[in-house]
VOPAGU-2260 file (C-alpha; in pm, 1 decimal, decimal comma):
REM VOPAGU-2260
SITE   aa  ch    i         X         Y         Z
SITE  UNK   A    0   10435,9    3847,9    5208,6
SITE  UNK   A    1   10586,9    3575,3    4970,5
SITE  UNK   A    2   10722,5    3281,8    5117,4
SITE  UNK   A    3   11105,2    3250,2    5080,6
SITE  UNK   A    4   11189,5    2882,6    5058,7
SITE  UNK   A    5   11480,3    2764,9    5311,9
SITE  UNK   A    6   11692,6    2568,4    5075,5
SITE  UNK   A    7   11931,3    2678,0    4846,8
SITE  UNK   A    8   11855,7    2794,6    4503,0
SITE  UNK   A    9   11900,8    2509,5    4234,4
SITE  UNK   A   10   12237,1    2436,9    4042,6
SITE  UNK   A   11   12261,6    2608,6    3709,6
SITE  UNK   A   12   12399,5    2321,1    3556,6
SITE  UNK   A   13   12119,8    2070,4    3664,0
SITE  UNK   A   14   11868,1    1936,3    3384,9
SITE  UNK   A   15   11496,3    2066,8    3438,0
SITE  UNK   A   16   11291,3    1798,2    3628,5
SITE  UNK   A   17   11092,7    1526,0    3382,3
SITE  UNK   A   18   10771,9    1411,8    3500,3
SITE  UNK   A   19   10731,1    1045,8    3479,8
SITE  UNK   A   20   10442,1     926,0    3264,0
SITE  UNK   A   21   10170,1     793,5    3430,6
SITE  UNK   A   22   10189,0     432,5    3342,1
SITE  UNK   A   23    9857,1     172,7    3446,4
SITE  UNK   A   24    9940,0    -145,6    3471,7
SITE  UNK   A   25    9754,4    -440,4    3312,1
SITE  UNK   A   26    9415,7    -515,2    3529,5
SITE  UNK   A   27    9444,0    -879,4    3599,2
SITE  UNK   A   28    9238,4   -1184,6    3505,5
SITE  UNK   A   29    8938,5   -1232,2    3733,6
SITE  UNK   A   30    8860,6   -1610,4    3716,9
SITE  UNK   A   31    8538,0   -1712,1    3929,1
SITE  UNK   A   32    8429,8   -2034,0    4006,5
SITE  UNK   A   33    8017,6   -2077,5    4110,2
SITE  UNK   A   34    7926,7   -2319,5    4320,9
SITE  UNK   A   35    7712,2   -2628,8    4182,9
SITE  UNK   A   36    7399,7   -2664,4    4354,6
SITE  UNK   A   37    7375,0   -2985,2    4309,8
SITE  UNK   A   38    7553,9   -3099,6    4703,6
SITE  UNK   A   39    7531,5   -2867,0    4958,8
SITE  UNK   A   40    7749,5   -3137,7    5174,2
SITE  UNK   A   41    8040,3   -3083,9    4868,9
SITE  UNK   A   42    7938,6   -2649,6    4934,8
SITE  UNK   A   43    7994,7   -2669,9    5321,1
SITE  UNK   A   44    8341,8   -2900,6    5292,3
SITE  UNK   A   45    8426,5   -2664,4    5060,7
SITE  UNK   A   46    8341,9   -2372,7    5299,3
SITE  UNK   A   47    8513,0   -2569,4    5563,5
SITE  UNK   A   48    8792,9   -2657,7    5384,5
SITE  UNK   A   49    8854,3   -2254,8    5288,9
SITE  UNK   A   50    8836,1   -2179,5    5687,7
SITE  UNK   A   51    9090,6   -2331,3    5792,6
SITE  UNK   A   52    9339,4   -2251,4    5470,4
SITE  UNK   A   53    9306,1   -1934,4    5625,0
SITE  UNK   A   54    9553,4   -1931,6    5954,1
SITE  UNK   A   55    9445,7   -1676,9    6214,8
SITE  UNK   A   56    9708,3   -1462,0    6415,2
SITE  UNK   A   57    9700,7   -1537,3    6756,1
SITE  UNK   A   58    9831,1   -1285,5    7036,9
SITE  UNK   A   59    9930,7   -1214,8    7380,4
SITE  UNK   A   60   10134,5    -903,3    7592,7
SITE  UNK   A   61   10465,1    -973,7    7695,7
SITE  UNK   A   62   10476,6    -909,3    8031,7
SITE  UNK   A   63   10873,7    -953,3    8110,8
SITE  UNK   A   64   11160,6   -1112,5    8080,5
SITE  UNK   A   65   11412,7   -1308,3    8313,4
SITE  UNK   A   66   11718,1   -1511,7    8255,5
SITE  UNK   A   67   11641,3   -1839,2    8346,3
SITE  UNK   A   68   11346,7   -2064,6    8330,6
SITE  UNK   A   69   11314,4   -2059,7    8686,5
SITE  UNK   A   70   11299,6   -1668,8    8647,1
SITE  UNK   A   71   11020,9   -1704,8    8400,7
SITE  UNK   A   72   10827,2   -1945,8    8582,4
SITE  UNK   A   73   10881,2   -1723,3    8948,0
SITE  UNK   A   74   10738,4   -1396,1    8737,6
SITE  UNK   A   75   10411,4   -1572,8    8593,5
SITE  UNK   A   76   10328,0   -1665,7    8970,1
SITE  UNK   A   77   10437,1   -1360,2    9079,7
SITE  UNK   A   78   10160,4   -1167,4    8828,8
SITE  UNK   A   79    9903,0   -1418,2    8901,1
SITE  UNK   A   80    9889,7   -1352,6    9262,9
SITE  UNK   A   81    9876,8    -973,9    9213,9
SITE  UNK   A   82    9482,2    -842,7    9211,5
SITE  UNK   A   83    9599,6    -562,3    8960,1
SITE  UNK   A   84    9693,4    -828,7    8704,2
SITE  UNK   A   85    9338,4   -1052,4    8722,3
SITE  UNK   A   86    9260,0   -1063,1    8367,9
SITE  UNK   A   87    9567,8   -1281,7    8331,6
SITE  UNK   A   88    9455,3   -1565,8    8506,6
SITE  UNK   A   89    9275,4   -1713,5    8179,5
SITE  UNK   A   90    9528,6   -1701,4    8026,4
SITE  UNK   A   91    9864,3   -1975,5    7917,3
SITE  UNK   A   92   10197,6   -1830,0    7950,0
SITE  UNK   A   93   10440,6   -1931,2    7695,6
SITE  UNK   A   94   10843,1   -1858,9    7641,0
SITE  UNK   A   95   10936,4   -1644,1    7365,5
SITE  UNK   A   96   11295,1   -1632,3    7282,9
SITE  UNK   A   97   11432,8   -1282,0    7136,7
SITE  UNK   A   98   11754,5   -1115,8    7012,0
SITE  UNK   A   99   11856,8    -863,7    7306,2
SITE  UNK   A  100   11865,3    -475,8    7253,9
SITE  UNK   A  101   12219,2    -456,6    7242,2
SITE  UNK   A  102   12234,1    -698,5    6947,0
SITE  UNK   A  103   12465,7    -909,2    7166,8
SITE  UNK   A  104   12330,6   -1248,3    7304,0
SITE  UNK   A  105   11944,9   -1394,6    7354,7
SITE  UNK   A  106   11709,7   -1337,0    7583,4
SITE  UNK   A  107   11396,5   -1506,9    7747,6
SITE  UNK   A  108   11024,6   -1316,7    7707,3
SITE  UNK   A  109   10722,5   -1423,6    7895,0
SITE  UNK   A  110   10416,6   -1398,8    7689,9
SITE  UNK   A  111   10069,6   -1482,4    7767,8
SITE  UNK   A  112    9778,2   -1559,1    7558,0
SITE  UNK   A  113    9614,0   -1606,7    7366,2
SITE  UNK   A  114    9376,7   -1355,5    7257,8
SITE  UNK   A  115    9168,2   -1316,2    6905,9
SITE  UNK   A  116    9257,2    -970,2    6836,6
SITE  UNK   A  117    9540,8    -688,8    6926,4
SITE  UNK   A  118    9321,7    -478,7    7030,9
SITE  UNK   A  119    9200,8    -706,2    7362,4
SITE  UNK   A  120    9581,0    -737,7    7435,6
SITE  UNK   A  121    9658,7    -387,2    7406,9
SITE  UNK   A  122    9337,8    -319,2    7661,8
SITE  UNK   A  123    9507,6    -575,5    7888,1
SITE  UNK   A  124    9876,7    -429,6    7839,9
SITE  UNK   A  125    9705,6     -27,5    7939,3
SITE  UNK   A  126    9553,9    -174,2    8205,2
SITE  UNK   A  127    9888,5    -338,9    8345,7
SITE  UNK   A  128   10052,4     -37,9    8278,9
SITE  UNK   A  129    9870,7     150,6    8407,8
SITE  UNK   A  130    9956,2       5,5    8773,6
SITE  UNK   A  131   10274,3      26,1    8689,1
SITE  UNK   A  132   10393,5    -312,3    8508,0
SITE  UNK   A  133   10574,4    -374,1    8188,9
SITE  UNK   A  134   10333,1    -495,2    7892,1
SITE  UNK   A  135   10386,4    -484,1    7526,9
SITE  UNK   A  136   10135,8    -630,1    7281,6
SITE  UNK   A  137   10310,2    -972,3    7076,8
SITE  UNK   A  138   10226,2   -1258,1    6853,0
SITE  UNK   A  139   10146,1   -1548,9    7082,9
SITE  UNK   A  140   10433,6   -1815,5    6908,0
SITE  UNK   A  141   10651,0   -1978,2    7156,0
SITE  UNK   A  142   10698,1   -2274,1    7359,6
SITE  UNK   A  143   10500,2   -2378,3    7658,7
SITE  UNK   A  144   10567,3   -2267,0    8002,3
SITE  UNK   A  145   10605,1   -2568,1    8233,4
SITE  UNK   A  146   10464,8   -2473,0    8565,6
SITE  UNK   A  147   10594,7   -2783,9    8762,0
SITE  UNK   A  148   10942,7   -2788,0    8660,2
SITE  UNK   A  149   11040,6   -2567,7    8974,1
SITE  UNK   A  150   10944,2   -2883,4    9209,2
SITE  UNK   A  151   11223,5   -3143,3    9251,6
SITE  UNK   A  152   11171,6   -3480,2    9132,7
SITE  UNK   A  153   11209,7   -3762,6    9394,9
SITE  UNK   A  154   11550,0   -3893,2    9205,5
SITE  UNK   A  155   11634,6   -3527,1    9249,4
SITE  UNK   A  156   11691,7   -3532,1    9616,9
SITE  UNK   A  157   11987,2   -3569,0    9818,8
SITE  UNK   A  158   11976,4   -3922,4    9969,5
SITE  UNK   A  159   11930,1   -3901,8   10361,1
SITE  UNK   A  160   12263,1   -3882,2   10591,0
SITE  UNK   A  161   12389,8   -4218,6   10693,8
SITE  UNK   A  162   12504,3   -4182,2   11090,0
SITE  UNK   A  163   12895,6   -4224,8   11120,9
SITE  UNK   A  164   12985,0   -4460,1   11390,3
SITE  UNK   A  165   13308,6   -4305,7   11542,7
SITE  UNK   A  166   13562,7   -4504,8   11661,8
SITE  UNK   A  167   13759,9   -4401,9   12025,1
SITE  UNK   A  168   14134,1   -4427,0   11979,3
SITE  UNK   A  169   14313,3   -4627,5   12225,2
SITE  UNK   A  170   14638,7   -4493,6   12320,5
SITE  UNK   A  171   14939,0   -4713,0   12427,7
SITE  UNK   A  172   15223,0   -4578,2   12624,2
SITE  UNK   A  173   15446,7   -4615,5   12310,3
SITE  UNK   A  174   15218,1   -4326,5   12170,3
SITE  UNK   A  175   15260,8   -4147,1   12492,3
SITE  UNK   A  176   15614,4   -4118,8   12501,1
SITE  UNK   A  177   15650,6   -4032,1   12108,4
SITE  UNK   A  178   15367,5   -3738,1   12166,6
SITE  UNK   A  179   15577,8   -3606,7   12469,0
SITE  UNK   A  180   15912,1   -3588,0   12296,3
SITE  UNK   A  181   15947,7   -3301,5   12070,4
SITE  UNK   A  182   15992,0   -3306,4   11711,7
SITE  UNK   A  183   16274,1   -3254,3   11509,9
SITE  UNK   A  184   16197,4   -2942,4   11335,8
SITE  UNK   A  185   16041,1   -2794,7   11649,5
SITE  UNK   A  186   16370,4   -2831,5   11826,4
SITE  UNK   A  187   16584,7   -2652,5   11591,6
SITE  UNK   A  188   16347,3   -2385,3   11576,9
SITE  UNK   A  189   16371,1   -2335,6   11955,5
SITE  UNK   A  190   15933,4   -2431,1   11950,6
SITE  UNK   A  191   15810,7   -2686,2   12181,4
């Protein structure tokens, strides 16, 4: 049995298809340079110098977010202390700042790292998972995470309660007699 195709048949008054003609582009210029053997100190800088042109991607796993600072800081101790989340103890957390989901507003990430390759972070992030966290695998680019921020500074505290001396009112008979008589207002109101 034939195949019948699905779609519609073609328009009439449409032009035939053209094929394109297969065009190669120009092979470029290969320029090589050979080292002179003459310094193997000048080969090695040079070696050297190439390394660290080349700028390696670092990573890490989100592991959450929070609002605050204080947030971030509370769920990095709160993941340390859990035995399910161990292989995060190596390893520096660091504050990513993203664009929310709803488009509206910022929010604040918690990433850790970092690692070599995506692959070790994506081990990590199956692994947390797994019991159930939240992990995602990132780029490890963000600001430190101060750890000691959370503990007020001496300049921070409240200075100590001074005792208040209190002083015993001495009544007079004048006072007396004016707190026994009623008051104006109370009188016309019929109050005592």
């Amino acid at each position: 049995m034939a195949s019948k195709s699905i779609m519609a048949p073609p328009d009439s008054a449409a032009g035939k298809l053209i094929e394109p003609d297969p065009v190669t582009p120009p092979k470029p210029e290969v320029v090589a340079s050979a080292p002179s053997g003459d310094n193997p100190e000048t080969n090695e800088s040079q070696a050297a110098a190439a390394q660290q042109a080349v700028q390696r991607t670092e990573f890490g796993v989100d592991v959450g977010g929070a609002n605050s600072l204080n947030g971030l800081r509370a769920l990095w101790r709160g993941l340390l202390k859990s035995k399910s989340t161990a292989s995060l103890a190596t390893l520096r957390p660091i504050i990513v700042v993203k664009e929310s989901n709803s488009g509206l507003g910022m929010q604040l990430r918690l990433v850790a790292g970092p690692l070599n390759d995506a692959a070790t972070a994506a081990k990590i992030c199956a692994a947390m998972i797994e019991s159930q966290r939240t992990c995602e695998t990132a780029v490890f680019d963000g600001q430190r995470l101060a750890m000691k921020a959370d503990e007020p500074a001496a300049s921070t505290k409240p200075p100590a309660a001074k005792p208040v001396a209190r002083r015993r009112r001495v009544t007079t008979n004048e006072d007396a007699a004016k707190a026994s008589q009623p008051s104006m207002l109370s009188s016309m109101f019929g109050g005592r």
